[in-house]
N, C-alpha and C positions, 0 to 999 in steps of 0.2 A: 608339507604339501601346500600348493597355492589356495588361499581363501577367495580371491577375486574372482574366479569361474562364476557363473551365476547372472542374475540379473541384477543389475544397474540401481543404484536408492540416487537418488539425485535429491542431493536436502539441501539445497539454496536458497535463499528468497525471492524466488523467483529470475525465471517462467517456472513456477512450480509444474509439480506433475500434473500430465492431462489424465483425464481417464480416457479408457479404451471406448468407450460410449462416444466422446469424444472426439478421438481419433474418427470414428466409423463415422462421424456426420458427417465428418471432413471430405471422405474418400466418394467423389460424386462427382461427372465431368462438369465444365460450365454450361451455365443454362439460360435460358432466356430472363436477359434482365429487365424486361420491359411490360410486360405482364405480367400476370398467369403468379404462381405458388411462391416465387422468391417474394415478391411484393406483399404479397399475403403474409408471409410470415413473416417481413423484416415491420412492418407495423406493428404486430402484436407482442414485438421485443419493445419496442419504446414505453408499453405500460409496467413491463416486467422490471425493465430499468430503473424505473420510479419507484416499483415496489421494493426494491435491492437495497434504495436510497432512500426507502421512507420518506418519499416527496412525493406534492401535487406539481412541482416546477417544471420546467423543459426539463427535455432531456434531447442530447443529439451524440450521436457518435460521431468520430471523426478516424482517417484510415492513419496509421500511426501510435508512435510509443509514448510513454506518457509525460517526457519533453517536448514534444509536439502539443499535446492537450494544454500544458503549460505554457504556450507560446498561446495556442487559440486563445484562451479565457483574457489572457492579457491583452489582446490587441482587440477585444468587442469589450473591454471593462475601461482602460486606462489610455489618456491621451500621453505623449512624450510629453514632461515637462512637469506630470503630478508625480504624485509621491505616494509609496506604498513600504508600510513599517512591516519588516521580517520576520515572524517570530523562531528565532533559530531553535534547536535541538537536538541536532545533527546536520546531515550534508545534504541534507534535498530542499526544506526548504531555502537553506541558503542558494541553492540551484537552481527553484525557483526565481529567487530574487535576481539571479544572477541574470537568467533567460529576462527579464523585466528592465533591467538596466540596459541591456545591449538594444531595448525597445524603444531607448528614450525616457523610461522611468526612472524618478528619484528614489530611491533604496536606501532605506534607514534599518540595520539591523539590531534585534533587543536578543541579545544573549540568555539561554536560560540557566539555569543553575549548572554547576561542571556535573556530570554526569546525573544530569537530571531533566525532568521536564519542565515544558513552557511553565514558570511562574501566573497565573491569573492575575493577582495583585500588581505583579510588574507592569504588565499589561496596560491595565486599570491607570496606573499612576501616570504612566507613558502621557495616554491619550487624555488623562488631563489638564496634561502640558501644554496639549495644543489644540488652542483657544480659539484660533483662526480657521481648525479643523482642513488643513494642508495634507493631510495624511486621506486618502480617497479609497483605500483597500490594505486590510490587515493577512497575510497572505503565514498559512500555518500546516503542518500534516497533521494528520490524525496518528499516524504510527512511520517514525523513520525507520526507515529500512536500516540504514546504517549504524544508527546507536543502538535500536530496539527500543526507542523510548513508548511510549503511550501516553500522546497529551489528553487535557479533559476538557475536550469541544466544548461541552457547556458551558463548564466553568467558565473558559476565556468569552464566550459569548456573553454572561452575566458579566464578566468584567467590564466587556467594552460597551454594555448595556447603561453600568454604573457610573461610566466615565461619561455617558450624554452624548458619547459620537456615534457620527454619522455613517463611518466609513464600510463601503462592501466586507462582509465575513468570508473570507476563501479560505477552503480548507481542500486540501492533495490527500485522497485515500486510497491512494495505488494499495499500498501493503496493508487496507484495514477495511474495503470494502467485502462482503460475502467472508468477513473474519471476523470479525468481533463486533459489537449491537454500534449500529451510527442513525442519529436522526436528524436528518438533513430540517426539515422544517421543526418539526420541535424543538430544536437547537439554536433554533434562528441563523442558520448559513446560507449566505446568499450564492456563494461559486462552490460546487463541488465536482474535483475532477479523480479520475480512476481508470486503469487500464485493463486490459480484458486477461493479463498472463498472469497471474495473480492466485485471490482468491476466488476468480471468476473463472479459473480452469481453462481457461482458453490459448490458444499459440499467441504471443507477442503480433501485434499488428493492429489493435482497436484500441483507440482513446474513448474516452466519456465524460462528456460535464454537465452538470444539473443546473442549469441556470433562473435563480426567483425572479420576480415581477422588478426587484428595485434593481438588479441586475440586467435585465431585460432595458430597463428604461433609462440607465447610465447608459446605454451603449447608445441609442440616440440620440448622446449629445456629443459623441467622438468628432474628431478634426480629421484623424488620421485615416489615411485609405486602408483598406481590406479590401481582402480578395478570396484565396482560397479558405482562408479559415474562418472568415464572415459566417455567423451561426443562425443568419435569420431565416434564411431558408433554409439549413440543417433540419430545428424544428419545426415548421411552419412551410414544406414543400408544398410548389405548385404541380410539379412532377416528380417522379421518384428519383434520378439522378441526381434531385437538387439534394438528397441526404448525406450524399458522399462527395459531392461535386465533384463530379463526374464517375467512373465506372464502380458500380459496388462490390464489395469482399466477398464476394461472393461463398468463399468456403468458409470464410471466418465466420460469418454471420449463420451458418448451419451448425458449425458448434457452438457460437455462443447462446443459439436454441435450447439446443441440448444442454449445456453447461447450467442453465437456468432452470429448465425443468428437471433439472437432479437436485438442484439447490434448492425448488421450491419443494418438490418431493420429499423431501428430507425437511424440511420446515425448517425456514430463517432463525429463527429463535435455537433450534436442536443445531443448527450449522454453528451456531457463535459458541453453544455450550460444549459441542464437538473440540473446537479451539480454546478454551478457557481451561479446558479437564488436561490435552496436550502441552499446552503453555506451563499447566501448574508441573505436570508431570518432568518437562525439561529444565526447569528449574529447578527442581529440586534434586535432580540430576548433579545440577554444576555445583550446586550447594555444598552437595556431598561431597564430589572431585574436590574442592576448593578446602575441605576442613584442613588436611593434611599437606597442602599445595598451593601454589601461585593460580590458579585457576577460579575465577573470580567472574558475577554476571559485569557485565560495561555500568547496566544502572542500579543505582544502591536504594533504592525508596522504590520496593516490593508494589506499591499501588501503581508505580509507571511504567511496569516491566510488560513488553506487549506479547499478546497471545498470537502471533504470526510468525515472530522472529525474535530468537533470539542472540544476543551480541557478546562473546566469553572472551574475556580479556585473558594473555595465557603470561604474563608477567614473564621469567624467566626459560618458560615452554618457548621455543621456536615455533610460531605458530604457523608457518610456510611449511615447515619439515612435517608439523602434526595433518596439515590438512594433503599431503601429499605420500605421508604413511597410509590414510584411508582410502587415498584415488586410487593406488598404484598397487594397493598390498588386498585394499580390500574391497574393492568397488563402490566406494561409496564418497562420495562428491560433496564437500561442504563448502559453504560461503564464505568467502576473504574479506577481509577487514577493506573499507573502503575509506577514505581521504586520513586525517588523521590517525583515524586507528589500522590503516593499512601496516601490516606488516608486526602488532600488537593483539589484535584480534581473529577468531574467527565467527562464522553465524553458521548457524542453525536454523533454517525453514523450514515453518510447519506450519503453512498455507495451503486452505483450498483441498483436492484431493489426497488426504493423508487421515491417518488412523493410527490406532494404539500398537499393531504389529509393527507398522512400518516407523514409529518416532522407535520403539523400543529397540527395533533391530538401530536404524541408525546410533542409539543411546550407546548401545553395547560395542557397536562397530569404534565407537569413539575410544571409551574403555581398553577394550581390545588395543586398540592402537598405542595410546599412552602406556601397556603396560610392555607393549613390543620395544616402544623407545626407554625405558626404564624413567618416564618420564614422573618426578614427584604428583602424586595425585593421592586421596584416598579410595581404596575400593568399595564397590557399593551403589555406584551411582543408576543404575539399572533397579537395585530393589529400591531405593527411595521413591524412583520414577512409578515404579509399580504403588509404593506406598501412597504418593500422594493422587493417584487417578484409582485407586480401588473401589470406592465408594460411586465413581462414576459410571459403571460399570453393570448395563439396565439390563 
């Protein structure tokens, strides 16, 4: 009999699942964007913003994905002609840099360890180098989508703290905001950018960046023109259109209401421990699969494995055929290895609206499928999942 009848587990990393809370803000005609309730509330989101990012900093939305956000922060931070050092770990923020070169930035990339996260000491030694402080913005995620790593913001902030430079901290927490604990100012990071599809439960369509005071007042010394993505009136409108320049999102920004007041309802601190207890649980999942198998997590040092996604290298598995036994056989939708690991990997998202039924059926769904292809794995991986989230369990 067909197992795929049913409904849909979409475990991506994103656009993760929306909730139905969610959906229902959505569903509302347009409305007047010039007065009256939409204004009211898209205000009372910019403090919520702050609270997300544990910042006193701006905050501005902007309408767009989160290569868009990547292009704003760079064209109100960096003139063509400076220089901004990469800290790679996978494929975005090199993506970042990427969007930063075609700006006219000079782009220096520090590799981090092979399946590993940003080094801090690298870091550290880097920007001791340069003496002349040529380097104007250190540009890093917080958690890459594509490796599943998990850098340690602090850290590298002590690093570049040690090192006596001067340069902006940017840090991209598309896959780490409303996921696991970030503190934008305690941390000392000056650019923080983040998208609404995410851990933020929202439809694709809303960028975010938190921008500090030394950030703010680098952009006052630009050369280069801006226009639409200019952030000074984002945060700091004289009218309300100047937040979106020009027409607002109108339905996005009714669930990102919503999205927010489930997150705070649920307590910040309980959402992260939500993702930490799922995280352990999926990993020790692969752990298992992998004793008797080619099945294997992408990163090998346990403290950098991120609680939003996870990245399984399938060695000898066909990882195309594995993630297309679950689409087709079983309704269930997993993430493709992206730039290097395309076609070596798959992911696992467990961002944002997701829980212990839904990572466990996906777990099993996986299970199920590799035993359908008679693919080497150990069995198991399902009780380990349960072993290692049982204690979570309030």
């Amino acid at each position: 009999m067909p197992l795929a009848n049913g409904r849909h587990f979409l475990s991506i990393p994103g656009p993760s699942v929306m909730p139905d809370e969610v959906l229902r803000a959505m569903h509302r005609p347009a409305t007047n964007i010039y007065e009256g309730a939409l204004i009211e509330m898209t205000h009372g989101i910019v403090p919520d913003l702050k609270r997300v990012a544990r910042t006193e900093s701006r905050a501005m939305t902007f309408i767009g994905n989160g290569h868009a956000v990547w292009e704003a922060v760079i064209v109100n931070t960096l003139d063509a002609g400076e220089k901004a050092l990469v800290l790679e770990s996978g494929r975005f923020a090199v993506g970042w840099g990427e969007v930063a070169k075609a700006l006219g930035v000079e782009i220096e990339v520090l590799n981090a360890p092979d399946r590993g996260g940003v080094d801090p000491q690298m870091v550290e030694d880097r920007l001791r180098t340069d003496t002349k402080h040529e380097i104007k913005a250190v540009l890093v995620v917080q958690i890459d989508t594509a490796s599943g790593v998990w850098n340690d913001i602090a850290a590298i902030r002590r690093a570049i703290d040690a090192a006596g430079h001067p340069a902006l901290y940017m840090v991209d927490c598309m896959a780490s905001i409303g996921c696991v604990p970030y503190e934008m100012d305690a941390w000392g990071v000056d650019v923080t950018t983040a998208g609404s599809q995410k851990g933020l439960m929202t439809p694709p369509g809303l960028g975010f960046a938190w921008a500090s005071q030394k950030a703010w007042d680098k952009t006052k010394t630009l050369t280069r023109g801006r226009a639409h993505w200019a952030w000074e009136l984002r945060a700091e409108p004289e009218v309300f259109y100047q937040l979106f320049h020009g027409t607002a999102p109108v339905q996005h920004l009714y669930a990102l209401r919503q999205a927010l007041d489930m997150i705070f309802a649920e307590g910040l601190e309980a959402v992260w421990a939500r993702h930490a207890a799922i995280g352990r649980g999926v990993r020790a999942a692969v752990s298992r699969w992998g004793e008797n198998g080619p099945l294997e997590l992408n990163i090998l040092d346990p403290d950098a494995c991120s609680d939003s996604v996870t990245t399984i290298r399938t060695g000898a598995i066909d990882a195309q055929a594995l993630r297309a036994c679950t689409e087709t056989k079983l309704n269930v939708t997993l993430g493709t290895g992206l730039g290097e690991l395309q076609g070596i990997t798959f992911r696992i998202g467990h961002m944002g609206h997701v829980n212990a039924p839904m990572i466990l059926g996906t777990l099993g769904s996986i299970e199920l499928a590799l035993a359908h292809m008679g693919a080497p794995y150990a069995p198991g991986g399902v009780e380990a999942a349960i072993a290692a989230m049982k204690d979570d369990v309030a």
